[in-house]
N, C-alpha and C positions, 0 to 999 in steps of 0.2 A: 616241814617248817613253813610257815604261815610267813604273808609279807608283811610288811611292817608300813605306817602310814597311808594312803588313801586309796581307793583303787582304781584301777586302770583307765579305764575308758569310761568310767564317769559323764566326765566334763565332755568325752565327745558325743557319746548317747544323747547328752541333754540337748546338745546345740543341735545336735542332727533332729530330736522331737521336736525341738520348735520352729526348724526350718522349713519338716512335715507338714507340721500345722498354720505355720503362715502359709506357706502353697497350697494348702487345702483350703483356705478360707477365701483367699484370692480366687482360686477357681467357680467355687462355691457363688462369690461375688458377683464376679463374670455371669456367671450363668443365670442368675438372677436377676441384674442389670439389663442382660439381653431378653430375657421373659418380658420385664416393664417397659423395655422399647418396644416388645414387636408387639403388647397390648396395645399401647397407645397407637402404633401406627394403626391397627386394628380399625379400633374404636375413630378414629380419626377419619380414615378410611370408611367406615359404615355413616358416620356421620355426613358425611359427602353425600354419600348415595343416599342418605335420606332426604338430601336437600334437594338433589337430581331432582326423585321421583316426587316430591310437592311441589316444586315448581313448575311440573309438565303438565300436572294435571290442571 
């Protein structure tokens, strides 16, 4: 005999995929975010040391 009406776990599948995928994008984010900091300090950084070594000579 087959159920009758909607099935089971559905509605929790669905919430559980997209709680997945918000934590995954957040992650995703993060780790992105900290790539564009540590460029810029990079860049920020070399820029300094350019200023250093024109000014000494």
């Amino acid at each position: 005999m087959t159920k009758k009406g909607k099935a089971k776990n559905t509605v929790n599948k669905a919430k559980h995929t997209r709680l997945m995928k918000q934590k995954e994008n957040k992650l995703r984010l993060e780790k992105q975010r900290t790539k564009e900091r540590l460029k810029a300090i990079i860049k920020k950084a070399n820029e300094h040391k350019e200023d250093d070594s024109t000014t000494n000579n």
